[in-house]
C-alpha positions in Angstrom: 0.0 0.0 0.0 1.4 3.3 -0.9 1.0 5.6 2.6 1.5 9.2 2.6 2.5 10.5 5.9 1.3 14.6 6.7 3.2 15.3 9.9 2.2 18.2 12.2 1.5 19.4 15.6 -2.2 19.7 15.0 -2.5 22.1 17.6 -5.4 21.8 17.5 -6.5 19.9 13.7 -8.3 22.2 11.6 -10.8 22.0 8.9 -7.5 23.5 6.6 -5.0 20.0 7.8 -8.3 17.6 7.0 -8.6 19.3 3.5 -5.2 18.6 3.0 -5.1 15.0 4.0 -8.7 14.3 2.4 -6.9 16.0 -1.2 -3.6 13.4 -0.7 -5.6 10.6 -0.2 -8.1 10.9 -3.1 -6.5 13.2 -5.8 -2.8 11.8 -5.8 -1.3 7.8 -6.3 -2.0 7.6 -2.5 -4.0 4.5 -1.2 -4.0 6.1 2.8 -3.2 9.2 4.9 -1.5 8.9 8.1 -1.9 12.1 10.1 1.2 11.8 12.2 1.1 13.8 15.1 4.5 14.8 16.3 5.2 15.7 19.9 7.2 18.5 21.3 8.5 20.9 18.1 11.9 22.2 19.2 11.2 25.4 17.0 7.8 25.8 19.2 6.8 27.0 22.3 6.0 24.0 25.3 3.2 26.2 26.8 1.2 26.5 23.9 1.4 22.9 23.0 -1.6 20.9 24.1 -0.7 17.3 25.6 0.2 14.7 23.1 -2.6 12.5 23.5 -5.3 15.7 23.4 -3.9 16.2 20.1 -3.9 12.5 18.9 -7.9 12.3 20.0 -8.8 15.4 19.0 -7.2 14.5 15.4 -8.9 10.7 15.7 -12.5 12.7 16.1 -11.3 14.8 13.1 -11.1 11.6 10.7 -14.6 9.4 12.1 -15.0 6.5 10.6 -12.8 7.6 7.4 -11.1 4.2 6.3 -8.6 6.6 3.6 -7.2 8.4 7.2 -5.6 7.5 9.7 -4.1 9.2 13.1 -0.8 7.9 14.1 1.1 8.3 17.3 4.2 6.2 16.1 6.6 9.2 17.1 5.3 9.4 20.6 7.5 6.6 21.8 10.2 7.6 19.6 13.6 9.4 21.1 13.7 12.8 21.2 13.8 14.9 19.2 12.7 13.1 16.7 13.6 13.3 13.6 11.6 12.4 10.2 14.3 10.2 8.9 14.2 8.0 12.2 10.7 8.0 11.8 10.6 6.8 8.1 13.3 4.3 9.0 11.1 2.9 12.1 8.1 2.7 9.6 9.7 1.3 7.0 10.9 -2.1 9.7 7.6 -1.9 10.9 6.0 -1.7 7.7 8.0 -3.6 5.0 5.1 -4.3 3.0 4.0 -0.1 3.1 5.6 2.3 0.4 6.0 5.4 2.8 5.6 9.1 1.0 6.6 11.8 2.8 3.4 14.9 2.5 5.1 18.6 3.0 3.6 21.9 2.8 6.0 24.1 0.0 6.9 26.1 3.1 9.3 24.0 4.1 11.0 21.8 0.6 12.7 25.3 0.9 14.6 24.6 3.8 14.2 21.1 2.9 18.2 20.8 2.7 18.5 21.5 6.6 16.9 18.7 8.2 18.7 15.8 9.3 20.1 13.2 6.2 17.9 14.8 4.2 19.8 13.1 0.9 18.9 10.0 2.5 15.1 11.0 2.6 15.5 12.1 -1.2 17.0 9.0 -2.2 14.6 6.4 -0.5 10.7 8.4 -0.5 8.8 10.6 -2.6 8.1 13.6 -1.3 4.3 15.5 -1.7 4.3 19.0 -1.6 1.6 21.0 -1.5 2.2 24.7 -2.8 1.6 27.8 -0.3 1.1 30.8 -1.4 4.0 33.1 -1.1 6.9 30.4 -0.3 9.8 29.9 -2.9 9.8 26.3 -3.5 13.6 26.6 -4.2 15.5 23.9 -6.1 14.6 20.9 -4.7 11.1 21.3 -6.4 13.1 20.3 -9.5 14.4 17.0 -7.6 13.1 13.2 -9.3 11.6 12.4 -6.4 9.5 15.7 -5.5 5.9 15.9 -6.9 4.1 19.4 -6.5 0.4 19.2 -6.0 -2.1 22.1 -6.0 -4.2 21.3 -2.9 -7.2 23.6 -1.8 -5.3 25.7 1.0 -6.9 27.8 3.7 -5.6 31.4 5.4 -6.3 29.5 8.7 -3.6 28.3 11.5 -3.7 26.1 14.6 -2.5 29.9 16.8 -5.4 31.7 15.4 -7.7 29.2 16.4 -6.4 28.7 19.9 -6.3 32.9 20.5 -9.8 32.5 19.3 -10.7 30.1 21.8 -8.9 31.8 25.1 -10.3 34.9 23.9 -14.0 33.0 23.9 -14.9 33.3 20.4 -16.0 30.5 18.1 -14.1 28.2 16.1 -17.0 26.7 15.1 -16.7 25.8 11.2 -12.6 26.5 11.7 -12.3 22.7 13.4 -14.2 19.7 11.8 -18.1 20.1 13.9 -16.9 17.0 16.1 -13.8 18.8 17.3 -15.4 21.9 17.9 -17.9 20.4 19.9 -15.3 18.3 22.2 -13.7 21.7 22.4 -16.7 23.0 24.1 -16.6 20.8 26.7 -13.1 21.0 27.7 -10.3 22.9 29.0 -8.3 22.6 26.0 -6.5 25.9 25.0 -8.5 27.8 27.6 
């Protein structure tokens, strides 16, 4: 089965992350979305990261019943930090069987060239990327192995979202109507 994985915080999942996962996993060689939800970001703040398991449910009410989607916790018992290259390698022992893509907004191919053995992830997965608006894709987006995609994108962000909710307005229609309503009824990003 050919997998593609979209990594991210989801911090919270928004309607924007499951537009881009739905568009992998119905409009590109994909068979199945993993929405891979990565613990502690070095880059971002601890305080305004909800607790890895709030994330993973919140991103499991996001997907329902969807059998094209599925919400993966494989890095939470991975060292830290961890790094997308041990991750691929872990999946690919776990998962000989599994062709592994690698899903990537175009913000990042262009610092693509920083993260760890990145040569090694050219070499042995495909890489996804989704354009965004205003990001030079630089020249990996020339690379074999790099396929550019032009996904529905939304102006909407996990930090808006939780502002909006400690601030007591609605994210109603921003989160997927099953999120927003376990949002109600928590403490989560209050």
């Amino acid at each position: 089965m050919k997998i593609g994985l979209f990594f991210g915080s989801f911090n919270p999942v928004h309607i924007g992350h499951m537009i881009i996962a739905n568009y992998m996993a119905t409009q590109t060689p994909l068979e199945q979305v993993w929405m891979v939800v990565s613990p502690q970001n070095p880059l971002k703040a601890k305080k305004s990261l909800a607790r890895d398991y709030d994330r993973l449910h919140l991103v499991r009410l996001a997907i329902g019943d969807n059998p094209i989607l599925k919400a993966s916790n494989i890095e939470f018992d991975l060292p830290k930090p961890s790094y997308t290259i041990d991750t691929l390698t872990y999946l690919r022992e776990q998962h000989p069987k599994h062709e592994f893509v690698l899903i990537m907004g175009g913000d990042n191919l262009g610092s693509f060239h920083k993260w760890k053995n990145y040569e090694i992830i050219l070499r042995d997965y495909e890489l996804y990327v989704y354009r965004r608006p205003s990001y030079e894709l630089g020249p990996l987006a020339e690379h074999p192995k790099v396929s550019l995609f032009e996904a529905p994108l939304m102006q909407i962000s996990a930090s808006y979202i939780r502002k909006c909710i400690q601030k007591g307005h609605s994210v109603q229609y921003l989160v997927p109507e099953v999120v927003y309503e376990y949002l109600l009824s928590s403490n989560l990003y209050k």
